[in-house]
Steps between C-alpha positions, in 0.01 A plus 500: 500500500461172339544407101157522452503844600839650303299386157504759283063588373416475165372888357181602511258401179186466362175643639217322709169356319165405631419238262622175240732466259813567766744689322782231403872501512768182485609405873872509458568100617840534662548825592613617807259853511161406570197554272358778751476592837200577694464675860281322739368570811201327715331618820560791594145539694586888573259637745550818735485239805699350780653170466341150543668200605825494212263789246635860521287666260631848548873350395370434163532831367894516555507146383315537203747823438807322592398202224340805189869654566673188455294404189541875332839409523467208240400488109211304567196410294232586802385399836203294616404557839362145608140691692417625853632810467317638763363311833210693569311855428445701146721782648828234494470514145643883500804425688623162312441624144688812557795269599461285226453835271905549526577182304596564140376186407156359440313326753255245435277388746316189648229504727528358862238453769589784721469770189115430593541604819297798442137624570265273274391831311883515382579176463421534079721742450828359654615386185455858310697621799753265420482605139353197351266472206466149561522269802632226304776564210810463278808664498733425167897518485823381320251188389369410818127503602459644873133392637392694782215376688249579722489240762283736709240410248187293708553591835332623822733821533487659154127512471289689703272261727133461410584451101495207310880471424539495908253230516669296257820547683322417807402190381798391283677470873252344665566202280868499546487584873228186514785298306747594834752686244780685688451806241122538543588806621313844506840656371505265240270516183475338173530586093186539309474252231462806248863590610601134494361498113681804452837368609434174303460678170769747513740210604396311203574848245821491689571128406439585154725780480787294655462713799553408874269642787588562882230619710441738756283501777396616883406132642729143445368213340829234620591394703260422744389677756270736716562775240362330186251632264186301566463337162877395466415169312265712196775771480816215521280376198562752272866481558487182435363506163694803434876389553627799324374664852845488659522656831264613786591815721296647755486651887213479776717255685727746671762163592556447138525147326612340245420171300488319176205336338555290187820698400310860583695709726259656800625793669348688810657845637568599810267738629630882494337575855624256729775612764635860562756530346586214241349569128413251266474539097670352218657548132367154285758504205332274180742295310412230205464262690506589910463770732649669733336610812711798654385559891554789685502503856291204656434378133703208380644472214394194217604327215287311349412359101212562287219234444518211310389675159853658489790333273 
């Protein structure tokens, strides 16, 4: 077990919000307990199905188990599962969130491309399933702003076809695919400029507040690569103008990654459903001023500092 791992988790505090002004608290420069810890996991793609290629879907229950043990284990703040739950069919659904049931802790949730992977008359109501309220939202603790997004937001698989939000999608790839972009993918999509705006402003009440922000989501952004969100340069925008936007984590590329853009950490998981037997989740403990990214399994562990906006 490596250092990383023997660190002792701060106790559990504070409850979850869905909105702005974060709840504040001093981050203890110096100190060798971290702010908070959060459970993450990424991929689990569950589905009552035999393996493809390196994806064993029916492993993901016991994996998913094996990591809601581990993390019931720890004084935590919450989890954030990093989307795809499921691969494929409604009935999946009853079989993961009975798993995830047994964890004492919150999980939050992001969607992911195969949570769509339902009939088009159920497609609307995978996030209720998933007990969201809102696609898009904020989660506040110990004086840090957690934005989850919706990166599932315009695309071909969340919408049923024949509506105008598919046709949009339909067309916002067409231009990217006509540019010869390696992520003009149909597993890819992009983030409404509503949700963009959205982001923007609540970074900017952050700012004012002397409050940093990491975000959550289903699909990367950096570094490059097949993966990408479609509109990477509009979204990399509001990061840009918003440096108190500090760190990136998401899943969908089941290799994981990991980059830094103009001092802003960007981490990708490892995807829960690859190979039989190995699992892959992770503890990310928040200090002043860095992280640290505890993997379990195939996940590796990271170390990395804050954005430039920290002192």
């Amino acid at each position: 077990m490596s250092g990383l791992r023997r660190r002792q988790f701060l106790l559990w505090a504070g409850v979850a919000g869905a909105g702005f002004p974060c709840i504040r608290r001093a981050l203890g420069a110096g100190s060798s307990q971290p702010v908070l810890s959060i459970g993450l996991i990424a991929d689990p793609q569950y589905a009552d199905v035999d393996p493809a290629g390196t994806r064993f879907y029916r492993q993901s229950i016991g994996k998913l188990a094996e990591a809601v043990n581990h993390f019931n284990r720890l004084e935590i703040a919450f989890c954030v599962n990093l989307g795809d739950l499921i691969d494929r069919e409604w009935r999946s659904y009853d079989a993961i969130l009975e798993t995830l049931a047994a964890s004492r802790h919150r999980f939050h949730h992001v969607l992911g491309n195969h949570d769509f992977e339902v009939s088009s008359d159920l497609k609307a109501r995978v996030p209720a399933r998933l007990g969201l309220t809102r696609r898009f939202y904020a989660v506040e603790r110990a004086g840090w702003c957690f934005a989850m997004l919706d990166t599932t937001d315009v695309s071909l698989y969340a919408q049923p076809e024949s509506t105008p939000d598919h046709a949009e999608a339909a067309a916002a790839l067409k231009r990217l695919a006509d540019s010869g972009a390696a992520n003009a993918q149909t597993w890819n999509s992009a983030i409404s400029g509503r949700q963009l705006q959205w982001l923007e402003t609540a970074s900017k009440a952050a700012a004012k507040e002397g409050r940093r922000v990491i975000v959550f989501a289903h699909h990367p952004v950096h570094p490059d690569g097949a993966h990408n969100l479609w509109n990477v340069p509009e979204v990399l925008g509001v990061l840009d103008r918003n440096r108190n936007i500090v760190a990136w984590f998401n899943g969908h590329n089941h290799a994981g990654a990991f980059a830094v853009r103009n001092g802003v950490p960007f981490v990708t998981l490892d995807g829960m459903v690859e190979t039989r037997d190995a699992n892959a989740y992770a503890v990310l403990n928040l200090y002043a001023k860095h992280f640290e990214l505890v993997g379990h399994g195939r996940q590796s562990d990271r170390t990395a500092a804050f954005g430039p906006d920290v002192s």
